[in-house]
C-alpha positions in Angstrom: -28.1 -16.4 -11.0 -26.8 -14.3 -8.1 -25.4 -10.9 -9.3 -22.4 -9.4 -7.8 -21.7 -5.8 -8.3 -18.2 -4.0 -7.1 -17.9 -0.2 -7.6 -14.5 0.6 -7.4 -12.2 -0.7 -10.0 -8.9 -0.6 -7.6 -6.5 -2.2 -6.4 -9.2 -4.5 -4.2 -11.9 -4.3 -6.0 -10.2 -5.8 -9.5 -8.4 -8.7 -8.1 -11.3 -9.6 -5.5 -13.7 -10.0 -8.2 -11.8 -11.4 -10.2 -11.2 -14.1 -8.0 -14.3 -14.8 -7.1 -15.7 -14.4 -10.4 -13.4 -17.7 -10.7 -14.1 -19.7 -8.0 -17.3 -18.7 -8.7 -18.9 -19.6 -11.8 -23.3 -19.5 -11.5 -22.3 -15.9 -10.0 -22.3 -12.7 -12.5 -19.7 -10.3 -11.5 -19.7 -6.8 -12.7 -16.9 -4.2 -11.5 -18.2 -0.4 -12.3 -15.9 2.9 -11.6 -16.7 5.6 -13.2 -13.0 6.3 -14.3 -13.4 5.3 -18.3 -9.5 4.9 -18.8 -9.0 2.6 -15.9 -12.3 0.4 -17.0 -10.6 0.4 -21.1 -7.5 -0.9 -19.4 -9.4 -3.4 -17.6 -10.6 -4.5 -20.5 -7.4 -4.4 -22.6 -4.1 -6.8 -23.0 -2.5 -3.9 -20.6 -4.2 -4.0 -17.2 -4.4 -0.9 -14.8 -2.2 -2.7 -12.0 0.2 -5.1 -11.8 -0.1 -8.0 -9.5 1.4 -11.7 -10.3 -1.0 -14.0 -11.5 -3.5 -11.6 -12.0 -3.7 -11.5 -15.2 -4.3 -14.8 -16.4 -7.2 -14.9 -14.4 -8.8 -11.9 -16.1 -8.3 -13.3 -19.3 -10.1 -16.4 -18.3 -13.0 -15.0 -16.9 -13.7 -11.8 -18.9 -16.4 -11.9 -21.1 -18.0 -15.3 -19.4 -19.1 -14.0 -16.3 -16.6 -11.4 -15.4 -17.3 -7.5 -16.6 -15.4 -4.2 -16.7 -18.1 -1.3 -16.9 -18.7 2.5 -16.4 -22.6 1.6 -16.3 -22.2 2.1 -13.4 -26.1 2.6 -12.4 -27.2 -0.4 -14.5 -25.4 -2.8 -12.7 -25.6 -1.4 -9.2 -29.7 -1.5 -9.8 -29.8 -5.8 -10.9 -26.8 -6.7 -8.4 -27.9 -8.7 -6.0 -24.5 -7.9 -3.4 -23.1 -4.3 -3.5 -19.4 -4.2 -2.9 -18.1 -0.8 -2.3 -14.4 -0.3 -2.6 -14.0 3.5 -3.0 -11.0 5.6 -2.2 -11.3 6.8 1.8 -8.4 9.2 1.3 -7.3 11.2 4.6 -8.7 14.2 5.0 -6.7 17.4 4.0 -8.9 20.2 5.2 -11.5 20.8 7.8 -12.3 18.8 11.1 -9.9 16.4 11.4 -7.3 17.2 8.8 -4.0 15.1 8.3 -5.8 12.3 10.1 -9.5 11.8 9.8 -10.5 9.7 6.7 -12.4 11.6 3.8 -15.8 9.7 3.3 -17.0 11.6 0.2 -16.9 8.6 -2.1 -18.4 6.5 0.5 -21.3 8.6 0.9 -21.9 9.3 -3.1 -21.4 5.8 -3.8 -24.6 5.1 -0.8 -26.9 7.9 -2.0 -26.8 6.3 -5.7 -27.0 2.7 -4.5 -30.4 4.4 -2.5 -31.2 6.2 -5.8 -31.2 3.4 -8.8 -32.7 0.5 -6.5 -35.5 -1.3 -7.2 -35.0 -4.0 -4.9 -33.3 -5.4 -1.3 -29.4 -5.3 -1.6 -26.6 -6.7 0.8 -23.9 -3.5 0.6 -20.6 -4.8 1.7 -18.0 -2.6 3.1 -14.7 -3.5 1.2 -12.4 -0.3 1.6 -10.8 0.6 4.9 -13.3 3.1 6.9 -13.5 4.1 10.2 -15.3 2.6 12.7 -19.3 3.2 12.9 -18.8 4.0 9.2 -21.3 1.2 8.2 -23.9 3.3 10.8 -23.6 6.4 8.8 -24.0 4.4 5.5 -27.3 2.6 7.3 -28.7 5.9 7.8 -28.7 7.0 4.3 -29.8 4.4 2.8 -32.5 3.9 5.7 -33.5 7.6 4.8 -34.1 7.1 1.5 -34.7 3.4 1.1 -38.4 3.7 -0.7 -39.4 0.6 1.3 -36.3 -1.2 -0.3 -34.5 -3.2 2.3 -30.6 -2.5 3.1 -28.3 -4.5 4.8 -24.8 -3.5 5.2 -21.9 -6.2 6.1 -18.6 -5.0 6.6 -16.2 -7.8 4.7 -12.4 -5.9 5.0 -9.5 -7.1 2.8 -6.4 -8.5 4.3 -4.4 -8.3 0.7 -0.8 -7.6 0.7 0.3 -6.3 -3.1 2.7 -8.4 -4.7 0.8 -11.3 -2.9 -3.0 -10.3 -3.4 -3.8 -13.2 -5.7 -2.4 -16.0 -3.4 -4.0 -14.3 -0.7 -7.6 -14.3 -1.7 -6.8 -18.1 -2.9 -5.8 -19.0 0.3 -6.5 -16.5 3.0 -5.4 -16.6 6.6 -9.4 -15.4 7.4 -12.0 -13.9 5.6 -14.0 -11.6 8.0 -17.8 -10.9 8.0 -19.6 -8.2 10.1 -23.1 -7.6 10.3 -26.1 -6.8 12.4 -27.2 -9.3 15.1 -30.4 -9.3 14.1 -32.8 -12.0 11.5 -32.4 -10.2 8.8 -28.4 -9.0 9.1 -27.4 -13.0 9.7 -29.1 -13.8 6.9 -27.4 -11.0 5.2 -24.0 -12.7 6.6 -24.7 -16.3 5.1 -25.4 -15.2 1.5 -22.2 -13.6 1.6 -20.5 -16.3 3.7 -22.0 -18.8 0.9 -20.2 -17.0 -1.6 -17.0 -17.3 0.2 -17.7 -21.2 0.7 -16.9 -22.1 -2.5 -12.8 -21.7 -2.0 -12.4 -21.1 1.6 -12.6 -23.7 4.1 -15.4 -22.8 6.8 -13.4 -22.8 9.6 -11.4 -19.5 7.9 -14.6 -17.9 7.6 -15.4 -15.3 10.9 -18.1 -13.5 11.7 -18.6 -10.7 14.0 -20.7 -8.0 14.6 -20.5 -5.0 12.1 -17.7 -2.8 14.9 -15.8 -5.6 15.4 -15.4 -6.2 11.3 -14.0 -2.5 11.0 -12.0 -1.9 13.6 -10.1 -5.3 13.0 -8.7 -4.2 9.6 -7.6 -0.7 11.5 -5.9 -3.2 14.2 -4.4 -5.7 11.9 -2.8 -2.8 9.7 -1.9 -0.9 12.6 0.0 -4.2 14.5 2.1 -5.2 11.1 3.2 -1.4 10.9 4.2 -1.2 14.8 6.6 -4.0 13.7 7.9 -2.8 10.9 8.7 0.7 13.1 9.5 -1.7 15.8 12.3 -3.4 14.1 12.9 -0.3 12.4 13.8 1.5 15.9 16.1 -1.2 16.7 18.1 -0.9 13.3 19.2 2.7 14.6 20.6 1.3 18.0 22.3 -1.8 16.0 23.9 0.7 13.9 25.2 3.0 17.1 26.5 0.0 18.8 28.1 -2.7 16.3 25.1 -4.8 16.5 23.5 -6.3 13.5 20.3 -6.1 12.7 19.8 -9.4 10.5 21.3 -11.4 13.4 19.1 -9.7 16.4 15.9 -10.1 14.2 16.6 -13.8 13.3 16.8 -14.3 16.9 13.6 -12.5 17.8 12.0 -14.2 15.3 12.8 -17.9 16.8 10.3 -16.9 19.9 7.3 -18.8 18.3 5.2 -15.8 20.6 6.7 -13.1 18.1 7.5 -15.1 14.6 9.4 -14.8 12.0 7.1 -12.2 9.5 7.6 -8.3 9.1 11.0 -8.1 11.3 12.7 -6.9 8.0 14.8 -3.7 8.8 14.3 -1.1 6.1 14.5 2.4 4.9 10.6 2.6 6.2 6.8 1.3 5.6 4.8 2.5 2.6 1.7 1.2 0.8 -1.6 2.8 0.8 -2.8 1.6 4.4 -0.8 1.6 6.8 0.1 5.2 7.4 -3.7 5.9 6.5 -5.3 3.4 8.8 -3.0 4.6 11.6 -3.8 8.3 11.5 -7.4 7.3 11.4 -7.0 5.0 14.6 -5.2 8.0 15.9 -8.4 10.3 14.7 -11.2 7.8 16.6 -9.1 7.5 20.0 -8.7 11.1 20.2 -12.8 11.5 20.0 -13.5 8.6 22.1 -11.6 10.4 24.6 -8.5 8.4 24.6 -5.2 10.6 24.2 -2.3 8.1 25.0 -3.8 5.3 23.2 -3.7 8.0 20.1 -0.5 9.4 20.9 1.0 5.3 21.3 -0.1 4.7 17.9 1.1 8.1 16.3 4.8 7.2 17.7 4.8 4.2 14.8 4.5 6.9 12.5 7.0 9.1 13.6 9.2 6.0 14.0 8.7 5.5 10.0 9.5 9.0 9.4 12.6 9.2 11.4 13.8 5.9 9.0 13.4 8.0 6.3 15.2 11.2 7.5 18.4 8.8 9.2 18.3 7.2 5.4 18.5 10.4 3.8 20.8 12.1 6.9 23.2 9.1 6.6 24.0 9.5 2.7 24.1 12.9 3.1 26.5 13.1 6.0 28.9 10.4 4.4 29.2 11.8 1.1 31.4 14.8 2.2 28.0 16.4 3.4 26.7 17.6 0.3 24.9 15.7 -2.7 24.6 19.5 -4.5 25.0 18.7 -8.1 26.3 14.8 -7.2 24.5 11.9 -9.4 22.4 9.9 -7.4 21.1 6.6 -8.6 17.7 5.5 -7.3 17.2 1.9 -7.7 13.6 1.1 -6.8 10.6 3.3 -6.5 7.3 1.5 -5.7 7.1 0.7 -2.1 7.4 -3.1 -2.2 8.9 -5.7 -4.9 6.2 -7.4 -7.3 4.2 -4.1 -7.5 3.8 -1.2 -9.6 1.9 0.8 -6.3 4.4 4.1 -5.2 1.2 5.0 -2.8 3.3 6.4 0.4 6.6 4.7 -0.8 9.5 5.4 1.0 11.1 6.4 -2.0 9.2 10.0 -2.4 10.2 11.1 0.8 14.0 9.8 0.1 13.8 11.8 -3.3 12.9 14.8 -1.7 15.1 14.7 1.0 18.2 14.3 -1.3 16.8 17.1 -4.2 16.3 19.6 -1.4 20.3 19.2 -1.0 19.9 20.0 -4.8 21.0 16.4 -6.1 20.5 15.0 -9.6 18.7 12.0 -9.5 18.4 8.8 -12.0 15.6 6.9 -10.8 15.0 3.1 -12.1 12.0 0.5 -11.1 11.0 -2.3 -12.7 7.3 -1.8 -12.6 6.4 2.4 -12.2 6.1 4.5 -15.2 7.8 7.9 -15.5 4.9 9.6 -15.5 3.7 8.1 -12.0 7.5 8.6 -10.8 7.0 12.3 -11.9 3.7 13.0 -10.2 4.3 11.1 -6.9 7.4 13.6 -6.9 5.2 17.1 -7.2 2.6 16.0 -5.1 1.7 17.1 -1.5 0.9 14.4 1.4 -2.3 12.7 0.6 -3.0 13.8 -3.0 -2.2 10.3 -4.2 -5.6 9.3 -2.5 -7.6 11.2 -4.9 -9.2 11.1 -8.5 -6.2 11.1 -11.3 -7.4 14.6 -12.6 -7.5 16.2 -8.7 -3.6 15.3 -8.9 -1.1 17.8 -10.1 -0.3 17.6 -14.2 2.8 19.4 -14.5 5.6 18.3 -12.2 7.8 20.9 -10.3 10.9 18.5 -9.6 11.5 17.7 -13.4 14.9 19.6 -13.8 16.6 17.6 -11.3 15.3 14.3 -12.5 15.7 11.6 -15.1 14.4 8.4 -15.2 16.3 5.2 -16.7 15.6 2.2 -18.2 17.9 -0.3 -16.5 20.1 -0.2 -13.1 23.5 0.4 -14.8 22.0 3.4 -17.4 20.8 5.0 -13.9 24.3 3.9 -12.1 26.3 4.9 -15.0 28.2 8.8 -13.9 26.8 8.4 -10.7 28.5 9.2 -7.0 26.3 7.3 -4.9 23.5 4.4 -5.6 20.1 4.1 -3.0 18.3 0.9 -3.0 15.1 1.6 -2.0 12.7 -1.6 -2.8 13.8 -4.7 -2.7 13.4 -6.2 -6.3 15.1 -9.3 -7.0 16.8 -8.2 -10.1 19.1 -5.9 -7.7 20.7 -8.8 -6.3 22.1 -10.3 -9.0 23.1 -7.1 -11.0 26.8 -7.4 -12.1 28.0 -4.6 -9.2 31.7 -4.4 -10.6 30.7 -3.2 -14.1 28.5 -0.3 -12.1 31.6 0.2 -9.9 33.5 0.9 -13.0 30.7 3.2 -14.4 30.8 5.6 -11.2 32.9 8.3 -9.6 34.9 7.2 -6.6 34.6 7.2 -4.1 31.5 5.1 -5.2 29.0 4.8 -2.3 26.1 2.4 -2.1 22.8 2.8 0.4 21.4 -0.5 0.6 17.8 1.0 1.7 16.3 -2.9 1.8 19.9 -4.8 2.9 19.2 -7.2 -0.1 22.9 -6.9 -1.3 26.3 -8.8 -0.3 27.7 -5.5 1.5 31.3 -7.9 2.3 31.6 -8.7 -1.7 30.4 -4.5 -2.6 33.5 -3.6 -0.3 35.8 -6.0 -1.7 34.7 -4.5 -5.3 35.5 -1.2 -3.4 32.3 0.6 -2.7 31.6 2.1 0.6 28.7 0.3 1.8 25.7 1.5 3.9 23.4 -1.2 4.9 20.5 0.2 7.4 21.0 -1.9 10.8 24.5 -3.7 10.3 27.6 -2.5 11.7 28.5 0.7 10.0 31.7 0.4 6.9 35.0 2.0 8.4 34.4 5.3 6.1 30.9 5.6 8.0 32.1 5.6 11.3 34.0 8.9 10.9 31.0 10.7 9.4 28.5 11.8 11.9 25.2 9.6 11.9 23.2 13.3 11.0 24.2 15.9 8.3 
């Protein structure tokens, strides 16, 4: 029976295995972390994430040939296939801070594989790294390999949360890099074999090991540059009358651009893309490539500019003050179908409207208070670390409740941000919040899911990023 081992019990590592611990049935597959609260809740009714569809599948295959465990050692030493899917957080201090990624767990989780091995292992790159990372990881292992032999694949994930489950069913590609030598293709079968059970050969690539990495930084880096794209363009519909939906629909017909990721928002978030991008910033500026690094950085600064206009624009229109004024937050995790506030837009809204010293009710579907809380106190890049590197007692509490439905968080309020685009938000009953709320009742529609002609017809003045701007708007200026 081949053995399967995954160290990382994440957002990657969890639903990957579990999936293939599916589709899979003659192969044992253990996932290992060394966090014990996360592995109990893998191993509970109440799972550590929340993905669609995930769940059932856990409870089929736990116990048979699926396993939650912080024996960590034991399993890496009788796998077979090493997945690593550790955290790669950015770096905060040192060479390459605010852009380079942090390969501390990497390089732990390689000198214990080297340590408890007592015989040949395929170690497969799952997290995001940086290119050559797999060289690095060689080199330890190589080092201290005790005539054990090593090879390392790079296999990166191309899950989008919300949609992880129906993406490893039924992905676009699966990608596998190794060495082009003997021994690395032969590496690259066993774990294209694996693969072969679900996914149709054809969807299968394989590349060399560089290749494999970099395409993960690309891929990431290309969906963001639309989003900031599209983005860009939502600021210039808004100057000139133009709207947004329309000029996007139309772009989208050109079967060379398509449809996908032309959404206007209040910005990106996630736990990738603004990573990946400052680490494809970090590698062209030491390969000696400056504007390629500075082309990529402007799809950052594209995403933060979104988030300032957002916060600029409610400011500016609501007399230019929220001090004191009852803001409703509806939304928090960075995309619907998610419980993941990693980088959400919504952190950098909420701090841009409690430095103006609002009060803000905050509702989501999915995100506890305690996550909302901590996201809030947190510097840039914390999130990326271990739970007990991450700040305990929140700063912003004062200024901050949390509800338990939209019209609890609506109810008193003077303004309303929609900032992720769950579907219960467009079928709320908007005239019973209307009547909750102080007039002149404003609503920032952060994800244009609502029916801004019927909100204004209710009588709320209606911001919706990239159409033409509500009559009110106009005579406010575009930055507070």
């Amino acid at each position: 029976m081949v053995k399967i081992c995954c160290i990382g019990a994440g957002y990657v590592g969890g639903p990957t295995m579990a999936v293939i611990a599916l589709k899979c049935p003659a192969i044992e597959v253990a996932v290992v972390d060394i966090s014990v609260p996360r592995i109990a809740a893998w191993n509970s009714d109440q799972l550590p994430i929340y993905e669609p569809g995930l769940d059932e599948i856990v409870k089929q295959c736990r116990g048979k040939n699926l396993f939650f465990s912080t024996a960590v050692e034991k399993h890496v030493a009788e796998a077979d296939i090493i997945f690593v899917s550790v955290n790669t957080p950015t770096k905060t201090r040192g060479l390459g801070a605010g852009k380079a990624a942090d390969l501390t767990y990497w390089e732990s989780a390689a000198r214990m594989i080297a340590d408890v091995s007592k015989s040949d292992k395929i170690v497969v790159e799952k997290s995001t790294v940086p290119v050559k990372t797999a060289e690095a990881i060689e080199k330890i292992l190589r080092h201290n390999s005790k005539g054990i032999k090593y090879q390392i694949l790079s296999n990166p994930e191309f899950l989008a949360e919300g949609t992880a489950i129906e993406d490893l069913f039924k992905p676009d590609r699966v990608l596998i890099g190794g060495r082009e030598t003997p021994d690395g293709q032969k590496a690259i079968q066993a774990l294209k074999a694996v693969y072969a059970n679900w996914v149709p050969e054809d969807r299968i690539i394989t590349t060399n090991l560089w290749s494999a990495e970099l395409s993960k930084l690309a891929a990431n880096a290309f969906l963001a540059q639309r989003i900031s794209s599209v983005n860009a363009m939502s600021a210039l519909c808004e100057a000139t009358g133009a709207n947004i939906s329309e000029v996007s629909h139309a772009v989208g017909k050109d079967t060379r651009i398509g449809p996908k990721f032309l959404n206007a928002s209040v910005g990106f978030g996630g736990s990738c893309f603004q990573k990946d991008i400052l680490n494809l910033v970090y590698i062209c500026e030491c390969n000696g490539l400056p504007e390629v690094a500075d082309y990529w950085k402007q799809v950052i600064q594209v995403n933060d500019y979104q988030k300032s206009r957002f916060v600029n624009r409610v400011v500016s229109s609501m007399f230019n003050t929220v001090s004191g004024k009852k803001i409703a937050i509806l939304g928090f995790a960075f995309k619907k179908d998610t419980g993941d506030t990693r980088e959400t837009p919504a952190i950098d809204v909420c701090n841009g409207l409690l430095g103006d010293k609002a009060h803000l009710s905050i509702y989501d579907l999915q995100v506890t208070e305690e996550q909302i809380r901590r996201d809030l106190s947190m510097k840039k890049f914390d999130w990326d670390h271990p739970i007990h590197l991450q700040p305990m007692s929140p700063a912003a509490a004062k200024e901050v409740s949390v509800a338990w439905d939209a019209y609890e968080a609506a109810k008193g309020a003077h303004g309303i941000c929609i900032l992720t685009e769950w579907d219960e938000f467009k079928t709320l009953d908007y005239k019973k919040i209307y009547d909750s709320m102080h007039k002149p009742a404003f609503l920032f529609d952060g994800r244009n899911v609502v029916d801004a002609v019927k909100l204004r017809e209710i009588g709320f003045i209606v911001y919706s990023i990239g159409k033409p701007l509500d009559s009110w708007l106009k005579d406010m200026p575009a930055v507070a």
